[in-house]
C-alpha positions as a Markdown table, in Angstrom:
| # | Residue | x | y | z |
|---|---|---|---|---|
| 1 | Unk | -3.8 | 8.0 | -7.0 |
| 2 | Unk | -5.4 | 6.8 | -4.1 |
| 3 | Unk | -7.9 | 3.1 | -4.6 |
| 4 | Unk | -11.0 | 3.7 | -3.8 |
| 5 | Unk | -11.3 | 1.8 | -0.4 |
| 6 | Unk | -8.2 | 3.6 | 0.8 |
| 7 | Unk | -10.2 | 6.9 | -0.3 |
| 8 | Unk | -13.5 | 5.9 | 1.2 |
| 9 | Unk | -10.9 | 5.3 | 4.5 |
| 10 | Unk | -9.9 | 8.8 | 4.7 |
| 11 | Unk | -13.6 | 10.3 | 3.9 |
| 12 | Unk | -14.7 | 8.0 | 7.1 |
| 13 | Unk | -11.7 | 8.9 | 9.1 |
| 14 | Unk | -12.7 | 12.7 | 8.8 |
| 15 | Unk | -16.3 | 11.8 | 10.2 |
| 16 | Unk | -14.8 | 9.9 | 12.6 |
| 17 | Unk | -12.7 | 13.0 | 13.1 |
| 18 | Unk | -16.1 | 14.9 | 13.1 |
| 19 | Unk | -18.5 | 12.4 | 15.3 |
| 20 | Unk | -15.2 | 12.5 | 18.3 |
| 21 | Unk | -15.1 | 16.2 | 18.4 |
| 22 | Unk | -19.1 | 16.4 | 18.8 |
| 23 | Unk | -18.6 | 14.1 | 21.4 |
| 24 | Unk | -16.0 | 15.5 | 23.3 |
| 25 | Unk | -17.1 | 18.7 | 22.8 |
| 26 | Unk | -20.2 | 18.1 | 24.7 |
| 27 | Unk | -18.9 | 16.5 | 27.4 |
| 28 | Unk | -16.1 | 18.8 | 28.5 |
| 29 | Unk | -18.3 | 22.0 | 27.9 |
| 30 | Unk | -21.4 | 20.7 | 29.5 |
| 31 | Unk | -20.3 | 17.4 | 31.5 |
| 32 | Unk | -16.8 | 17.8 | 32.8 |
| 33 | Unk | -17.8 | 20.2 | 35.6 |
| 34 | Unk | -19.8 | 17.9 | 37.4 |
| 35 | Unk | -19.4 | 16.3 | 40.8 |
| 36 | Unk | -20.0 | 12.8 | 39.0 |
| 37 | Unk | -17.8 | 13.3 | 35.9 |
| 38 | Unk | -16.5 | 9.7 | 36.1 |
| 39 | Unk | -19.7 | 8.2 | 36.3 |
| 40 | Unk | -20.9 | 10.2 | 33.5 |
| 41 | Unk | -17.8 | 9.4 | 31.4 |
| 42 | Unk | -18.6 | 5.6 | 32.2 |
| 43 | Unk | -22.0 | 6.0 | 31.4 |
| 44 | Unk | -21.1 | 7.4 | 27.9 |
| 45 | Unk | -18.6 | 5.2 | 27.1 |
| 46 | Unk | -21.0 | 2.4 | 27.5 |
| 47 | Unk | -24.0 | 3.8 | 25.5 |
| 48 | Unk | -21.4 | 4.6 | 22.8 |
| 49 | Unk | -19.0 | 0.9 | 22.6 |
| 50 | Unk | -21.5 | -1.6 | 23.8 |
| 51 | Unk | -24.5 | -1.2 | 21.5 |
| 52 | Unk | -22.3 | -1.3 | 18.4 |
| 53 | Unk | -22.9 | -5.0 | 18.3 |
| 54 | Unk | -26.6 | -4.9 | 18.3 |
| 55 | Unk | -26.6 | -1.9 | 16.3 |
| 56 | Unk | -23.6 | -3.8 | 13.6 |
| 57 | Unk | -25.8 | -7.0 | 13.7 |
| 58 | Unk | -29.0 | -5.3 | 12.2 |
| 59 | Unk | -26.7 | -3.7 | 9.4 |
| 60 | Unk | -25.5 | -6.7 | 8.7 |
| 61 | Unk | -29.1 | -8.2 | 8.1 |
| 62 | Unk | -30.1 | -4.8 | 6.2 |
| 63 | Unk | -26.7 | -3.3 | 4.9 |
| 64 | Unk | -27.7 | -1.0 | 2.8 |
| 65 | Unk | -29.6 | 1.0 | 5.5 |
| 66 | Unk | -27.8 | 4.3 | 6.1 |
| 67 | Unk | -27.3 | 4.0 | 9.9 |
| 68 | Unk | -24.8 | 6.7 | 9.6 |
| 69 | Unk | -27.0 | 9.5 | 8.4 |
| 70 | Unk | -29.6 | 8.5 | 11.3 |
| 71 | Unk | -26.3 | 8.8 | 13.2 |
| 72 | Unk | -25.1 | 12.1 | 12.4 |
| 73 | Unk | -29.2 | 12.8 | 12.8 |
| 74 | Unk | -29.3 | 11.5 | 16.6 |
| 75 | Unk | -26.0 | 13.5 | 17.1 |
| 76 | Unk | -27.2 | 16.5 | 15.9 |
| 77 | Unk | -30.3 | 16.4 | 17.9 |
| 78 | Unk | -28.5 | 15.3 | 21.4 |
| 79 | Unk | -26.3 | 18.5 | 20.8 |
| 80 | Unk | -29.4 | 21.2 | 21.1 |
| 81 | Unk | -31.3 | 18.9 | 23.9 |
| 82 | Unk | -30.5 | 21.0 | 26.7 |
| 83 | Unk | -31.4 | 18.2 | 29.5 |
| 84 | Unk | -27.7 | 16.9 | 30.1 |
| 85 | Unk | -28.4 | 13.2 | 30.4 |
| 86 | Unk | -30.6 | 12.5 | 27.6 |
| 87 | Unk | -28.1 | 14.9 | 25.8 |
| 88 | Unk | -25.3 | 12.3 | 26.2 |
| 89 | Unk | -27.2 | 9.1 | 25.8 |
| 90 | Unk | -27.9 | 10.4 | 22.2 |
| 91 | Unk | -25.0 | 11.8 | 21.5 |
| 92 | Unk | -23.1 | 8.2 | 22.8 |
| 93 | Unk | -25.6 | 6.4 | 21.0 |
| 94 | Unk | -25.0 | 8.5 | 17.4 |
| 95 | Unk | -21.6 | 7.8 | 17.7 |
| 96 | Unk | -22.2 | 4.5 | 18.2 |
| 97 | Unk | -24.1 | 4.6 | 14.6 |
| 98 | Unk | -21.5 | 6.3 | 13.0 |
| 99 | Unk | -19.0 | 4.0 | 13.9 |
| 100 | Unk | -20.8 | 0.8 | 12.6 |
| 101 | Unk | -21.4 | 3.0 | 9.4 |
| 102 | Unk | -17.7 | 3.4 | 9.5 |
| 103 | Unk | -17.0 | -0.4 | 9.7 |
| 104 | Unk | -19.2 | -1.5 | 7.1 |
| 105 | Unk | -18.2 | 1.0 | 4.8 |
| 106 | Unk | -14.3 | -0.1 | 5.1 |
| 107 | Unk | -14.3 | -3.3 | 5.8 |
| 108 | Unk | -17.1 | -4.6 | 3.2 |
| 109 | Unk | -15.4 | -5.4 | -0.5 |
| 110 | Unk | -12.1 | -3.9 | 0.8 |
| 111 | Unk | -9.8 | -6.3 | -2.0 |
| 112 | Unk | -8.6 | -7.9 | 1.3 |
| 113 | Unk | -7.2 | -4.7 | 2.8 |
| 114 | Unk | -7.1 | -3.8 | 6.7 |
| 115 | Unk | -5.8 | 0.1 | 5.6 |
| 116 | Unk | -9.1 | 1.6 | 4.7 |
| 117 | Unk | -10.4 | 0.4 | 8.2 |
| 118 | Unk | -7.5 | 1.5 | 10.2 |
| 119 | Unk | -7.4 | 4.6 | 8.6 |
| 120 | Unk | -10.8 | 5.5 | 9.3 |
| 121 | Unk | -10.2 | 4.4 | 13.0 |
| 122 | Unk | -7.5 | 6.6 | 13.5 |
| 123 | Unk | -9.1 | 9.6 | 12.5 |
| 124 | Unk | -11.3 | 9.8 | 15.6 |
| 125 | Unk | -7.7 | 10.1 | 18.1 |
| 126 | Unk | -7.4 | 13.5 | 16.4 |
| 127 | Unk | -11.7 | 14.0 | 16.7 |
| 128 | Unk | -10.9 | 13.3 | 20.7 |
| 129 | Unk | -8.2 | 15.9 | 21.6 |
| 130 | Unk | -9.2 | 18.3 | 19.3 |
| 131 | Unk | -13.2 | 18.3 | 21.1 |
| 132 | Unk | -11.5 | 18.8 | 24.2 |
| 133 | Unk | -9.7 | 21.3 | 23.4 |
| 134 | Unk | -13.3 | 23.1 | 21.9 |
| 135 | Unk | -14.9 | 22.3 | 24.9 |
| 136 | Unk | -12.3 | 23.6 | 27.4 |
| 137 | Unk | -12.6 | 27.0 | 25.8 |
| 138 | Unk | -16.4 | 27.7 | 27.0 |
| 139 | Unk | -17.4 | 29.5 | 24.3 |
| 140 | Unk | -21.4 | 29.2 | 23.1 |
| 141 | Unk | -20.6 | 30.2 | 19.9 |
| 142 | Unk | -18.6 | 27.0 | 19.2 |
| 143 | Unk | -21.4 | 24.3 | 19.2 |
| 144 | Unk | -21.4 | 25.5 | 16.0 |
| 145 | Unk | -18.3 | 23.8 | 14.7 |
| 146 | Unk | -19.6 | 20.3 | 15.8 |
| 147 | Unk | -23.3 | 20.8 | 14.3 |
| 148 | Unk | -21.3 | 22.4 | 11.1 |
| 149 | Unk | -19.1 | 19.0 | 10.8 |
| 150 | Unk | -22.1 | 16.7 | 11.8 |
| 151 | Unk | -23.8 | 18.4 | 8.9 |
| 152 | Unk | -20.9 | 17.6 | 6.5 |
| 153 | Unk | -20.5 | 14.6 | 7.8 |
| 154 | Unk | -23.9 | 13.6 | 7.4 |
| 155 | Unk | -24.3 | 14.7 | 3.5 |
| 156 | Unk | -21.2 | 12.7 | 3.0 |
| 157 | Unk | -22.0 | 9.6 | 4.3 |
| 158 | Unk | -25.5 | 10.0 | 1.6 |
| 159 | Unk | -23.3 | 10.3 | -1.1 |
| 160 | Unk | -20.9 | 7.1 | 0.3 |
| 161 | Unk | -23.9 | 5.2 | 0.3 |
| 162 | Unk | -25.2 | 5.7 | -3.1 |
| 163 | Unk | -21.8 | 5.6 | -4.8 |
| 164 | Unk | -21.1 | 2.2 | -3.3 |
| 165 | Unk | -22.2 | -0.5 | -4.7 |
| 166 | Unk | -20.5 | -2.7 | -2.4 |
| 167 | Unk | -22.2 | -1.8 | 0.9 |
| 168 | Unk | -23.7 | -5.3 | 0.9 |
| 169 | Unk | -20.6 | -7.7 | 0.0 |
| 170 | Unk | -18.9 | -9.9 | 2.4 |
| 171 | Unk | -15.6 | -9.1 | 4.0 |
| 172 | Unk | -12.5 | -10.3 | 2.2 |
| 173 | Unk | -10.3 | -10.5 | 4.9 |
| 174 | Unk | -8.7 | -14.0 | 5.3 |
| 175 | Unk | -5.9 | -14.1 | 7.8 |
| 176 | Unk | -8.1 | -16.2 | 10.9 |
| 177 | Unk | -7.1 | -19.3 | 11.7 |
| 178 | Unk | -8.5 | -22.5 | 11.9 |
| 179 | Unk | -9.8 | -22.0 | 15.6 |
| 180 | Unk | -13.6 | -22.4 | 17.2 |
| 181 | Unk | -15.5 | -19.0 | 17.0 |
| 182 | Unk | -15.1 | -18.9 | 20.7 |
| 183 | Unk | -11.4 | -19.3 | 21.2 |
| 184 | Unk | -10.8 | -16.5 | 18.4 |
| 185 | Unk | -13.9 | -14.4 | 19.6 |
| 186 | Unk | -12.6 | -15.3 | 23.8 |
| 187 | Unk | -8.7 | -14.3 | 22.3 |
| 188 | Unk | -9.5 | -10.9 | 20.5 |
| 189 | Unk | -11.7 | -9.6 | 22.9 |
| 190 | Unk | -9.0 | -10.2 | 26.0 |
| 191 | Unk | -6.7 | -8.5 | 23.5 |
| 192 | Unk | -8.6 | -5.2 | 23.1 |
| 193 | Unk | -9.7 | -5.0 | 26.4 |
| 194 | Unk | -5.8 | -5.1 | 27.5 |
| 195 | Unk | -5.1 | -2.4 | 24.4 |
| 196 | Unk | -8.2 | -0.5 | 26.5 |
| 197 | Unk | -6.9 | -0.8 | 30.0 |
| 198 | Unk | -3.2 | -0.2 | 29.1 |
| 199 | Unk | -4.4 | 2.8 | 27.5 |
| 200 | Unk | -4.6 | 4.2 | 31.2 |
| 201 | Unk | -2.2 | 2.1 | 32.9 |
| 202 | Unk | 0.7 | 3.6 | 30.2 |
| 203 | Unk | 3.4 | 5.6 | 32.9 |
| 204 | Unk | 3.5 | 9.0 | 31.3 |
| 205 | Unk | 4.5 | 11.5 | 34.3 |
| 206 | Unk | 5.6 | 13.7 | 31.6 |
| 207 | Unk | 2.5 | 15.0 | 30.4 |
| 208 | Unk | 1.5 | 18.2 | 31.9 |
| 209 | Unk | 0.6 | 20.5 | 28.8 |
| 210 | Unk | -1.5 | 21.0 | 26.6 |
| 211 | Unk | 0.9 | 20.4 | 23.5 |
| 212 | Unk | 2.1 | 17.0 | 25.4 |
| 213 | Unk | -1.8 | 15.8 | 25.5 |
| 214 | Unk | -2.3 | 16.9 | 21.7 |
| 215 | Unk | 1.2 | 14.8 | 21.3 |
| 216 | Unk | -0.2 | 11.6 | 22.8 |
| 217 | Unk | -3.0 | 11.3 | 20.4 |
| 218 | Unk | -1.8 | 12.3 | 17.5 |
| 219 | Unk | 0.8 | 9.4 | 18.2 |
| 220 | Unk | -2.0 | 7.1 | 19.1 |
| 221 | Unk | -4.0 | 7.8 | 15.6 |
| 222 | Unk | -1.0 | 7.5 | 13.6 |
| 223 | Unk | -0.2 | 4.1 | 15.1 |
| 224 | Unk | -3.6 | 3.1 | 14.4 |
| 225 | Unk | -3.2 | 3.8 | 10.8 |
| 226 | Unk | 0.5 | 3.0 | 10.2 |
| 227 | Unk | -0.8 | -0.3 | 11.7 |
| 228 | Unk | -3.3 | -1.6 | 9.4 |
| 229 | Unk | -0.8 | 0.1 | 6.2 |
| 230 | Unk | 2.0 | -2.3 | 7.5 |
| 231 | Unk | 0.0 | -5.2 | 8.3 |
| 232 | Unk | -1.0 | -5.4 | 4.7 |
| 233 | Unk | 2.5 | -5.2 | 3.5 |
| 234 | Unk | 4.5 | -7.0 | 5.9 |
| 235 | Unk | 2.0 | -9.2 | 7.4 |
| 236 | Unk | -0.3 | -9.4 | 10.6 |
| 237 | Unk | 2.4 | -11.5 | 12.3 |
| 238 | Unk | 5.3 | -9.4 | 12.0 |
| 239 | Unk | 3.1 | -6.4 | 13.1 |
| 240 | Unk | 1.6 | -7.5 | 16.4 |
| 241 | Unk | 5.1 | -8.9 | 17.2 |
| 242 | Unk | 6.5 | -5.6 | 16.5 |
| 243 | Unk | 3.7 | -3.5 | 18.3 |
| 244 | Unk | 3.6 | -5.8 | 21.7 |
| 245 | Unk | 7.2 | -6.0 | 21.9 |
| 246 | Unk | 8.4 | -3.6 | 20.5 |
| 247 | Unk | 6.8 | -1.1 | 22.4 |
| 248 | Unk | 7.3 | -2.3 | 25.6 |
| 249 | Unk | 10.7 | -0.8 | 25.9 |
| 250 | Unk | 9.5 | 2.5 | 25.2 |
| 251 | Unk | 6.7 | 2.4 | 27.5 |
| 252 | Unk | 8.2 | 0.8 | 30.1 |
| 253 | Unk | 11.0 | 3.4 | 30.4 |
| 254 | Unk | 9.0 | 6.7 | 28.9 |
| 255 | Unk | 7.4 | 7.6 | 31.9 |
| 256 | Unk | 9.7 | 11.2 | 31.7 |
| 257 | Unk | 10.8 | 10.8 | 28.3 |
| 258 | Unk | 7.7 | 12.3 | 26.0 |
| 259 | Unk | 9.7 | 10.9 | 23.1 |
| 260 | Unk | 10.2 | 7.4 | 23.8 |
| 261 | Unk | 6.6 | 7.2 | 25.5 |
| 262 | Unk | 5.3 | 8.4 | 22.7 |
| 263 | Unk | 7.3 | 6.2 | 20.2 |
| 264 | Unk | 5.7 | 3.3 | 22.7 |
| 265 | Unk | 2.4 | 4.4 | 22.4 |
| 266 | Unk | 2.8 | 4.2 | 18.3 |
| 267 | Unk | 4.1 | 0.9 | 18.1 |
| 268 | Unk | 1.5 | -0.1 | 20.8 |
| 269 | Unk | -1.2 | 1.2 | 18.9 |
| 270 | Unk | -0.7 | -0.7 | 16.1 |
| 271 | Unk | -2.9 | -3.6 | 17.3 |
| 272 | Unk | -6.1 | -2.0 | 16.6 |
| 273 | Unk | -5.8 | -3.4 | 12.3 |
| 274 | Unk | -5.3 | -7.2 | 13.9 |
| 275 | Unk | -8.0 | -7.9 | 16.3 |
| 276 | Unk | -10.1 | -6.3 | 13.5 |
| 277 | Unk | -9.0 | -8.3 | 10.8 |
| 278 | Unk | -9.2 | -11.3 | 12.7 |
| 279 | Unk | -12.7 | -10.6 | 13.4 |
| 280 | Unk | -14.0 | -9.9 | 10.2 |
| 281 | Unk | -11.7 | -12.8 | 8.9 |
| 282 | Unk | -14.1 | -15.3 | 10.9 |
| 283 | Unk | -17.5 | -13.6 | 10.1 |
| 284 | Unk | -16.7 | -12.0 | 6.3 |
| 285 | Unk | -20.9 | -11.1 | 6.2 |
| 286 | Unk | -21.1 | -9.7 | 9.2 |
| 287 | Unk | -18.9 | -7.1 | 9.3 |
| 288 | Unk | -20.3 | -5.1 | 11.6 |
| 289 | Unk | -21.2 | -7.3 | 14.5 |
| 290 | Unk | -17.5 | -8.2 | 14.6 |
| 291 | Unk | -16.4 | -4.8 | 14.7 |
| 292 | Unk | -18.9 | -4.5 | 17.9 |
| 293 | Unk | -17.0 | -7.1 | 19.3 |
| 294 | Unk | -13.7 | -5.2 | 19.7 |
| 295 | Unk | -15.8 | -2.2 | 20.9 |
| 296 | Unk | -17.6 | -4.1 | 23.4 |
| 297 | Unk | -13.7 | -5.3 | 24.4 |
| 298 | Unk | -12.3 | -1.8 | 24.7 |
| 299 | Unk | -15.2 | -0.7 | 26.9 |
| 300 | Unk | -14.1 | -3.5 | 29.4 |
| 301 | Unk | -10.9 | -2.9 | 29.5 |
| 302 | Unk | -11.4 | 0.6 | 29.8 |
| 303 | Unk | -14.5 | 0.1 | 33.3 |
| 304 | Unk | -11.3 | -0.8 | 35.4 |
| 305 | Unk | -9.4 | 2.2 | 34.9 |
| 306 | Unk | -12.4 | 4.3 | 36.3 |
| 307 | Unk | -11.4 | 2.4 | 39.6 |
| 308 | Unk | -8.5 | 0.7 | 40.0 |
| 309 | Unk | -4.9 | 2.3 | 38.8 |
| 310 | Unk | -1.6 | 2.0 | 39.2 |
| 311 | Unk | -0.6 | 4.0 | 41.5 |
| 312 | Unk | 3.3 | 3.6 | 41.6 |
| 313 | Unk | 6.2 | 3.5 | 39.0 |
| 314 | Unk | 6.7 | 0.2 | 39.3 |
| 315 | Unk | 3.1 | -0.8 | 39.4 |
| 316 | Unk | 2.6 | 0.6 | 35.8 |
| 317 | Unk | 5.7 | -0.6 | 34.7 |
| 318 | Unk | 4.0 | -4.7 | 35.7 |
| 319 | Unk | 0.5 | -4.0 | 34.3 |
| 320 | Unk | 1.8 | -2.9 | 30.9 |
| 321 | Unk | 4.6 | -5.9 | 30.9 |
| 322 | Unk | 2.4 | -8.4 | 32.4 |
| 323 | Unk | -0.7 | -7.8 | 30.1 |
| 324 | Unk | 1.3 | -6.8 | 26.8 |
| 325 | Unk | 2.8 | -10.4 | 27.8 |
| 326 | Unk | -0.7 | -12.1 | 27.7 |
| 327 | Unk | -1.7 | -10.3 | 24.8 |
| 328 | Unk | 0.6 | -11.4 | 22.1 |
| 329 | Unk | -0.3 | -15.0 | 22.4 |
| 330 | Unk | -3.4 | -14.7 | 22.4 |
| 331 | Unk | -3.6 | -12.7 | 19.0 |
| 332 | Unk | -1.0 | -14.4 | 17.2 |
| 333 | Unk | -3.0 | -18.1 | 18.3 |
| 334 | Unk | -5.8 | -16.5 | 16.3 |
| 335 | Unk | -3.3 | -15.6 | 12.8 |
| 336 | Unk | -2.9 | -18.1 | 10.4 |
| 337 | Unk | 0.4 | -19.2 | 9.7 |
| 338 | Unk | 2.4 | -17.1 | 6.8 |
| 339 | Unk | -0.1 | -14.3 | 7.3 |
């Protein structure tokens, strides 16, 4: 039988599920035809990762708010606006609430567990591919399948909020260690915004189809989940040494093999659970301003890839060696020994 923050994990990774294919939906049936795609894409991506730390830091003060319902709400009502851009800054801005619902729901009281948290996160890799997929169809009658899950997801996250009674407990994470808020705060973030760029910088010639894209982030949820599972049972140590280098041989030398880039992408994934846990480690009451942190971090490491990629073999091959090199230091400075 499952505990109950494990349980509460999976309930919020099948919003999260929901909230990504709302999203996606949307933009590749209304946005992705556009002569400024990329800009729009850039413009989501902020509205949706950089207010999660305002939005985690009022949660924190008033945690048993339901930011998620007002969430799945704002969704719900960016979906029928029929004006594009006002459209997408709710939508981006509902998912942003969702996801700070998310974190404070799984990482709050969670008997010093990362799973519940990673779990949750992982659902929304298999929210992304499968609103793109919705979207690319161009069918009217769809919409329906996002407002439908909004809808469930919003009656759930009512009935999450009165059933637990934990909503406003601290964090019980301790893994940090005994480093200034800056250095760990300065260390994470320059670890999630290489797990952001890298995302894009990862050589994978190989995938042309439709079933190779569905592949890729399936693999990255799973690793986002296996992650926090393993770092709970083998240690946060053991797992970002095993994600950063172990990885790199699959990445480096999967750029035709779908298998082995795959396998990379896994392991590589895996570093999602540790950069959270850190986080939370160092502020246990406020949950959800540290979970904005690493948002805020992906979103940077992400704005580069909108201009500047590798554009050779080679060049992906440094990018992902150089900054997977940087990386592990800088997270496993921020672990305490033993953990």
């Amino acid at each position: 039988m499952l505990h109950k923050n494990t349980a509460r994990g999976f309930l919020y990774a099948i919003i999260h599920f929901s909230v990504e294919v709302a999203s996606f939906y949307f933009l590749f049936s209304r946005i992705s035809a556009s002569p400024l795609w990329w800009a729009l894409a850039l413009l989501f991506d902020a509205a949706a990762f950089l207010p999660q730390g305002i939005i985690g830091t009022v949660t924190d003060r008033y945690p048993k708010y339901n930011i998620g319902l007002t969430g799945a709400v704002t969704m719900l009502l960016g979906l029928v606006t029929p004006a594009d851009i006002p459209a997408l800054c709710l939508i981006a801005l509902g998912n942003a609430m969702i996801h700070v619902s998310g974190a404070n729901h799984t990482l709050r009281d969670s008997g010093g567990k990362i799973t519940p948290n990673a779990i949750f996160v992982g659902g929304g890799s298999f929210g992304v591919i499968t609103g793109q997929l919705l979207g690319g169809i161009g069918r009217d009658w769809l919409l329906l399948i996002p407002i439908g899950l909004l809808l469930l997801s919003a009656v759930t996250m009512v009935v999450i909020q009165k059933t637990n009674p934990s909503a406003d407990k601290p964090a019980s994470l301790d893994i940090c260690a005994d480093k200034s808020d800056g250095v760990v705060v300065f260390c994470t973030f320059f670890a999630v915004a290489v797990r952001g760029y890298i995302a894009y910088a990862i050589p994978t010639e190989w995938n042309k189809t439709v079933i190779q894209t569905v592949a890729l982030f399936v693999c990255m949820g799973i690793g986002k989940m296996l992650g926090g599972i393993l770092c709970d049972r083998i240690g946060f140590r053991r797992v970002t040494a095993i994600s950063l280098l172990g990885s790199l041989p699959f990445l480096l030398a999967g750029n035709t093999n779908m298998a082995l880039s795959l396998t990379g992408v896994a392991l590589f994934s895996m570093t999602m659970s540790v950069t959270v846990a850190i986080l939370v480690s160092r502020f246990p009451h406020q949950p959800g301003f540290a979970f904005g942190i690493t948002t805020t971090g992906l979103f940077f490491g992400t704005v580069p890839a909108f201009f500047v990629r590798p554009q050779t073999l080679p060049a992906h091959q440094i990018a992902v060696l150089v900054l997977s090199a940087a990386a592990l230091p800088a997270i496993i400075t921020c672990i305490k020994k033993g953990k």
